[in-house]
N, C-alpha and C positions, 0 to 999 in steps of 0.2 A: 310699669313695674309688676304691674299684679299679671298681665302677661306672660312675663320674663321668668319669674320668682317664684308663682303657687305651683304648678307645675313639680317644683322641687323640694319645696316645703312635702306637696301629696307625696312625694317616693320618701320621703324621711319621713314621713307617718307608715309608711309602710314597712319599709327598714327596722322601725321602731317597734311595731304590731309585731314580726316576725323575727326578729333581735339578730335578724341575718346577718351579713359584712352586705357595706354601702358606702362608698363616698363619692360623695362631686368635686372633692377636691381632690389629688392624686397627689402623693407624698414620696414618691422617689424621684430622686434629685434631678433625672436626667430629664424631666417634666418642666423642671424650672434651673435650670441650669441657662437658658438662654437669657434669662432677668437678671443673672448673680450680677453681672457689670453695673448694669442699672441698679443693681439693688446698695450693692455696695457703696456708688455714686450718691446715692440719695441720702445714704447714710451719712458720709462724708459732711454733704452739705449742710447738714442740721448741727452738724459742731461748730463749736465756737461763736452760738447765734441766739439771739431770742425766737422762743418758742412763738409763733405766728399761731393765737387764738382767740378769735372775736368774742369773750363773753360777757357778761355784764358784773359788775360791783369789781374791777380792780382797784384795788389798791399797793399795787407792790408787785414783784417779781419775789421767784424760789429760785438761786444759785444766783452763777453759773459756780460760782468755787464752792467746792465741796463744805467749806464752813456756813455756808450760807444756802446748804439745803442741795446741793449738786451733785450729779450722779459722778461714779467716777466705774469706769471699764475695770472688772476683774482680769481681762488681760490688760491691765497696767498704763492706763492712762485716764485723764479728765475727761469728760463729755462737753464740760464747758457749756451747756445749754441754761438758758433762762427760762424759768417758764411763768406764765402769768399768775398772779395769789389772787385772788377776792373775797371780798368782804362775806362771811357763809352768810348770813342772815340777809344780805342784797341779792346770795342768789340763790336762797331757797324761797326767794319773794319773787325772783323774776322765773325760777321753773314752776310754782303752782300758778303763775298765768300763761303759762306755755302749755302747760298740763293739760286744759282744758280744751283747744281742738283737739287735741293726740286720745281724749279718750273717747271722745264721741266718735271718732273713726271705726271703722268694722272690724273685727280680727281677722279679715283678710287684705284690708288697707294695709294695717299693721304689722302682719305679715310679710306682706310686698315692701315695706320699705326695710325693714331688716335684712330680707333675702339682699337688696339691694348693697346695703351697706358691707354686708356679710361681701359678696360679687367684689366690690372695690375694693375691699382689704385685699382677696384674694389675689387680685390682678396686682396685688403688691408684696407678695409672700417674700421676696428676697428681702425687701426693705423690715419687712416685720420682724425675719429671723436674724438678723444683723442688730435690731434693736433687742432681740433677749440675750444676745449671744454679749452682747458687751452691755447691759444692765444686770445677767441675773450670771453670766458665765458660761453658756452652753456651748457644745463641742457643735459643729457643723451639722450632721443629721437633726439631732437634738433641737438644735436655735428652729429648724424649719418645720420640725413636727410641732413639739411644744406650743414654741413662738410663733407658728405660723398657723398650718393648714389642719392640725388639729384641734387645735383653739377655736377654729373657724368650724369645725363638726361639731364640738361642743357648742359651738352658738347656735348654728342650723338646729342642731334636737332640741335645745331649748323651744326657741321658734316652732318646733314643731310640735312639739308638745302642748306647749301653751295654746296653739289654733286648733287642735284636736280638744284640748279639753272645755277650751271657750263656745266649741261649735257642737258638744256635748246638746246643748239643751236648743231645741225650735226657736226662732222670733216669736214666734207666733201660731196659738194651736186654739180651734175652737174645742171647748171642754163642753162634754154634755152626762147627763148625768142620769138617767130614766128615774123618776116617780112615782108610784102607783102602777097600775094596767097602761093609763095614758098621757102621764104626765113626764113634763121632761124638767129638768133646770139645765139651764145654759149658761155657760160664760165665753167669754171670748180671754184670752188670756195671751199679756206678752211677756218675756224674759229679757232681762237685760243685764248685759254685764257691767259692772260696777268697778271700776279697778281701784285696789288700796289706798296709792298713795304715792310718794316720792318714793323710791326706792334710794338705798346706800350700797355700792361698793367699796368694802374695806379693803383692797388685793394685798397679796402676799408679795414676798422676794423675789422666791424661787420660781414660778409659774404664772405672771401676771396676768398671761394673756387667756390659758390655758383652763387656770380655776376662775378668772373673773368674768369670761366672756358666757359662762354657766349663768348668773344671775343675772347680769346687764342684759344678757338678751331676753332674760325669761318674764322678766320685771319692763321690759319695755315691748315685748307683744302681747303683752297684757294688759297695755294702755297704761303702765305707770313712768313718769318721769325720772330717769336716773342720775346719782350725784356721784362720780369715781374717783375715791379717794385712793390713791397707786400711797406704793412702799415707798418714801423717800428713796432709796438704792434703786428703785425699778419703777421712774416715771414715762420715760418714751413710750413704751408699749402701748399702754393706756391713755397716752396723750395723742398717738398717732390715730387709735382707736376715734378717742373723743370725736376729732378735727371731722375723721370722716363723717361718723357719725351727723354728726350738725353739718356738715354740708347736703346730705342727705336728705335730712330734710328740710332742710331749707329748699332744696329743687322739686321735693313734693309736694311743698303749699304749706308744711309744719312750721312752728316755732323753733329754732333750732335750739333753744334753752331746753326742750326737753332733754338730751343732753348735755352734762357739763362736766370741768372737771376743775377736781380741791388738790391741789396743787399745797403743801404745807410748807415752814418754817420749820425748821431744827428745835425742836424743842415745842412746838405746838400744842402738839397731843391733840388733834382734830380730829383725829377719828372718835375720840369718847364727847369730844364738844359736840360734832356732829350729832350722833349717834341716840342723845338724850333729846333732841330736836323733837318736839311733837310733832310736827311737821313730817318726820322722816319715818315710813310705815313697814318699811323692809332694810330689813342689813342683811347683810351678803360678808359674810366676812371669812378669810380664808389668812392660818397664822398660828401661833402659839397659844395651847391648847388654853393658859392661864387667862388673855385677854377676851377669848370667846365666852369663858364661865362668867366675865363680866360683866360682859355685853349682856350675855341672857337672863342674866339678874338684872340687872341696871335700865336695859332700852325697853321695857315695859310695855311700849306703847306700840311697836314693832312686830314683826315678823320678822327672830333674827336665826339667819342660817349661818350655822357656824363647822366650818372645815379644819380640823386642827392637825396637832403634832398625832404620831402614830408611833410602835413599835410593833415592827413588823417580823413572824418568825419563817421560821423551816426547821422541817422534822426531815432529817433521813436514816430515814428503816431500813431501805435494801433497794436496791435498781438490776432490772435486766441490762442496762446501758451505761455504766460505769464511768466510762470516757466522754461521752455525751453529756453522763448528768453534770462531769468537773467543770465542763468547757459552760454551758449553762451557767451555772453558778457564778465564774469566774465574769464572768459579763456582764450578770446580773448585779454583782457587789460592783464594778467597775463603772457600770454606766450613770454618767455624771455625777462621778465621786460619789455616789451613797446618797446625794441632793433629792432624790424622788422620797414624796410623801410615801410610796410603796416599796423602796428597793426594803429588801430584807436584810436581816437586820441580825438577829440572834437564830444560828443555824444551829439544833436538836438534834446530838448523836449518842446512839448508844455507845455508854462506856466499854463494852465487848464487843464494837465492830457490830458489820450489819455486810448480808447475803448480797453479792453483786455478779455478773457474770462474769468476771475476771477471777471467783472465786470470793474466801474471806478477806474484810479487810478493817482493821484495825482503823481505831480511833486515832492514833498518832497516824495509821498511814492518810487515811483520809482528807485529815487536816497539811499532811504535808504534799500532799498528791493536788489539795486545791492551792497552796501555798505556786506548786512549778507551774496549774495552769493560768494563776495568776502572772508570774513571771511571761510565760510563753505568750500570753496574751496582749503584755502589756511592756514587749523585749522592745520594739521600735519607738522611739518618742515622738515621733509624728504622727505617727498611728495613736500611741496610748494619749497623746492631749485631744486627738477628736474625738477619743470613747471617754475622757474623765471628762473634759470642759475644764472649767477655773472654778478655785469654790468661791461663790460669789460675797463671803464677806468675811474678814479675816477671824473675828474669833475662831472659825472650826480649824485652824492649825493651832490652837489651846489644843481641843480636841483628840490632834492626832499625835501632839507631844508627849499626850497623856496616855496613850495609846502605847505609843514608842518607848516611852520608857520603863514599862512594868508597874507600874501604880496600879493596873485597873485588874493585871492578870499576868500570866506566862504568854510573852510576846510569839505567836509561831510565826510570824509572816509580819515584818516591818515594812511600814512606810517609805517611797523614796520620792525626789523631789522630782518632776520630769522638765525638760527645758523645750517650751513652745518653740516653732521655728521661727515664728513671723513677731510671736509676742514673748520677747526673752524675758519682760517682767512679769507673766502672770506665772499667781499661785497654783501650781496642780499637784498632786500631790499621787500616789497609787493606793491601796487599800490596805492599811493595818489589821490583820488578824490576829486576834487574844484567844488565850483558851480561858475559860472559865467552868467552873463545876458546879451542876446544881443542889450538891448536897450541901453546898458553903452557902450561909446565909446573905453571909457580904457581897457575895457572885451574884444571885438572887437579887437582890436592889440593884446591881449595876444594870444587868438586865433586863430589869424592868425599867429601867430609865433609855427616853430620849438620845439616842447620841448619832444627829446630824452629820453626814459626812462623811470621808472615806474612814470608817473604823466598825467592823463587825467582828462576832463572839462566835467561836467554835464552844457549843458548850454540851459538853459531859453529862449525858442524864444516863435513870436506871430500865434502858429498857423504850420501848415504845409506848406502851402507855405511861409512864412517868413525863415522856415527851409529848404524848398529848394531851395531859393535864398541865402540866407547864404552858404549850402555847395555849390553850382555853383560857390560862388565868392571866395572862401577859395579855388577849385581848382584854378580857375583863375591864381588869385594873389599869392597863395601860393604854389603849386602845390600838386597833388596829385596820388598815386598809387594804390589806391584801395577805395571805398567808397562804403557805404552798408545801408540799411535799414530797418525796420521793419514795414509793413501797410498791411492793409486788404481792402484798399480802391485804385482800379482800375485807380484813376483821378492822386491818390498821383503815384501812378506807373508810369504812364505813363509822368507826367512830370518829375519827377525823372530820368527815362530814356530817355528823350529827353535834360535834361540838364546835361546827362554825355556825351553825344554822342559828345554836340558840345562842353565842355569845353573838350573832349578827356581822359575818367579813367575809367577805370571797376568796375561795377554796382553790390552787390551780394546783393538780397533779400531775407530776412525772414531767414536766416542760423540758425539751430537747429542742434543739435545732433554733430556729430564730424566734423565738415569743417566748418571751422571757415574763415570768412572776409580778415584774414592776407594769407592765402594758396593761393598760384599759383601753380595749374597743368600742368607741363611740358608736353608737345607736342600739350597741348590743351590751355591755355591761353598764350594770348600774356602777358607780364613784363614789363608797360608802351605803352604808346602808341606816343609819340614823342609831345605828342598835347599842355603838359601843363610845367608848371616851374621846375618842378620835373624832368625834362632830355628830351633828344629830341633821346634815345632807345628804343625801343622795342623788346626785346628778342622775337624769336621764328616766327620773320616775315621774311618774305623774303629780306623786304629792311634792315635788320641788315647786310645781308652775301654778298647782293649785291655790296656795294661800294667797296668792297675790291679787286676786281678784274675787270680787262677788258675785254673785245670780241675784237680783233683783225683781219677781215675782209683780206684774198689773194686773188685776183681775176687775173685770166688766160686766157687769150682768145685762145679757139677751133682755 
């Protein structure tokens, strides 16, 4: 393994060093288009079955019927799976004696088996993106980046990070110290690393593979033992994860209780049971902004990294590319119904229009000009359900009701329903656009709120800088994980970039053609920056992999 795997690990520290584009894994479809049978097959066969997982302290099964803890396909069907429950306290007892080879291992041991694990999911990416696509709703590209082989980049940088900064310090260094004209003091001196503790995965809905495979992996090549508590709604992911995992190392000579998975009860509330655990030294939690503030008061005893909810803006000032910037936009609101912790969210226009190369153009045209390329975007329904997906859990058509029907604002661009070919019951929905004004105070609160889903705000400000104090204060107060813009003017730039730096969110200008606002490049962007209300993580820095382990100082005297 450490043949196979360091190798890969070293070009993802290098990747990392130089914040280039890098992947071992290769993410268009026509790459893995020869597994879709197989993948789909394998999918298949895990319905209507018990979840096959040898761990220890069962007592019970979660599902298969939805009342009793079971997933059910946002395109419109039961999953039917059982999966195994255990006793937490039997096996937060049998992972801290599993714990104990896993951390005496090297961080290149540890390394080599993640590369490993990492390698066997990937040889399964059909069967991965099939499990987000009907746990969380994703459209087809979506299910295999997300759900799949970008999940798998976010665990590779973790891994890499964490053996870059583990192999920071020497084994062993003799210290010498001159005294006098000819005197010396000497030590002999070794480092050792120390790892925390159990680690906790809380995962999310929408992303389980995607934002949890960030801490699982960073927390377990760091020599700590992982516990992955997945979403009720979005257990496969992480359970598929688990399987491997622990088969893994069981073929290296490890415990396989180093990893496990908390499978919960309807009503349990295990992740806060969990969570207070003395035992448990890392939370990883990725979710609603309100359970994180809890966590971080409450799990005291931890290292808790918390990813939450976001409000995300866009300011447009002026564009040399007019058509471009609609088509953009329209994609960016579209792609998996608004579900991305980064799609934006509340889009900033001057109430008098802004400078474009098609000439002036007016607030109402704007808004009606993104209204047709939304339409134009989203004219074929077999087309628009592979760029919305399903929304994975019914309140956000509350959401878009409220949208549609003028309560929240002047509707410019309503909602319609779209009809799957293959799944005539799933919900999809197209994207509600509201106008709203920022001189109304009422508009103001709506905007600064959370709203999940296909529903974004055309809103009316006075001018460009009135719209970059508006988004400056929206991250603030509301938090944010990505914010973007469109201008031709150097001043608007430049304050823009001065008030992302210090509210803490990444800034993407003028985005045309296919990379869109919502996208983070794994090895190269950091996912958060710890700065604002939106989570105090940052995937892909160094201080993610850091806490999770010690330096432990012997010193010898010559």
């Amino acid at each position: 393994m450490m043949e196979r795997h360091l190798p890969l690990v070293e070009q993802a520290m290098e990747a990392l060093s130089g914040r280039t584009h890098w992947s071992p894994y290769p993410d268009d479809h026509a790459a893995h288009a020869k597994n879709a049978p197989e993948g789909e097959r394998d999918f298949r066969e895990l319905l209507g079955r018990p979840f096959a997982l040898d761990q220890p302290g069962r007592d019970g099964t979660v599902g298969p019927a939805p009342a009793q803890g079971g997933e059910t396909s946002p395109y419109g069907f039961p999953l039917d799976i059982a999966y195994p429950h255990s006793d937490p306290g039997r096996l937060l007892t049998a992972m801290e004696t599993a714990m104990a080879p896993w951390r005496t291992a090297t961080p290149a041991e540890r390394a080599a088996v993640c590369g490993e694990i990492l390698d066997r999911i990937h040889a399964r990416s059909q069967l991965f993106a099939q499990a987000a696509a009907h746990t969380c709703g994703h459209g087809p590209v979506m299910a295999l980046h997300a759900g799949a082989v970008h999940a798998q980049d976010r665990g590779l940088e973790a891994v890499a990070l964490a053996y870059a900064e583990q192999t920071r310090f020497p084994e062993r260094v003799a210290w010498r110290r001159p005294l006098g004209q000819d005197g010396v003091f000497a030590l002999d001196k070794t480092f050792r690393i120390v790892p925390s503790g159990i680690g906790l995965v809380v995962a999310g809905a929408v992303f389980p593979a995607w934002n949890g495979y960030a801490g699982l992996f960073a927390s377990l090549a760091c020599g700590n033992a992982v516990l992955v508590k997945p979403h009720p709604s979005a257990v496969l992911p992480l359970a598929l994860t688990v399987r491997v995992a622990r088969e893994v190392l069981r073929e290296a000579g490890f415990p396989p209780d180093v990893v496990c998975l908390a499978a919960e009860h309807p009503g349990e509330g295990l992740a806060a049971r969990l969570a207070l655990d003395p035992r448990i030294r890392i939370v990883d939690y990725t979710g609603g902004a309100e359970f994180g503030r809890w966590l971080t008061e409450h799990a005291t005893q931890a290292r808790v990294f918390t990813a939450g909810s976001a409000v995300n803006s866009l300011l447009v000032e002026s564009t040399a590319g007019y058509r471009d910037m609609l088509a953009n936009l329209a994609f960016s609101l579209a792609l998996y119904s608004g579900q991305l912790c980064t799609s934006p969210q509340n889009l900033l226009i001057p109430r008098t229009g802004i400078t474009t190369d098609e000439g002036h153009k007016g607030y109402d045209d704007i808004v009606a000009d993104l209204g047709t390329a939304l339409d134009t975007l989203l004219a074929d329904d077999a087309h628009a359900a592979d760029i919305l997906g399903a929304l994975h859990r019914p309140g956000l058509l509350d959401l878009v009701a409220r949208a549609d029907s003028g309560r929240l604002g002047t509707v410019a661009h309503r909602s319609r329903a779209v009809r799957h070919p293959h799944h005539p019951d799933a919900t999809i929905r197209t994207p509600a656009l509201v106008c709203l004004d920022a001189a109304r105070a009422a508009d103001v609160e709506t905007l600064l709120t959370e709203w999940p889903g296909p529903v974004a705000f055309a809103v009316a400000v006075d001018g460009a800088d009135a719209g970059v104090e508006l988004l400056a204060r929206t991250v603030r107060e509301s938090g944010a994980l990505s914010v973007g813009a469109y201008t031709t003017s150097p001043r608007v730039e430049a304050a823009l970039a001065e008030v992302c730096a210090d509210s803490g969110v990444m800034l993407s200008l003028n985005l045309t053609g296919d990379w869109y606002i919502s996208q983070s490049a794994v090895y190269s962007d950091p996912h958060g920056t710890g700065l604002n209300p939106s989570g105090n993580t940052a995937y892909g820095t160094a201080a993610f992999v850091t806490p999770r382990f010690s330096v432990v100082p012997v010193r010898r005297r010559v």
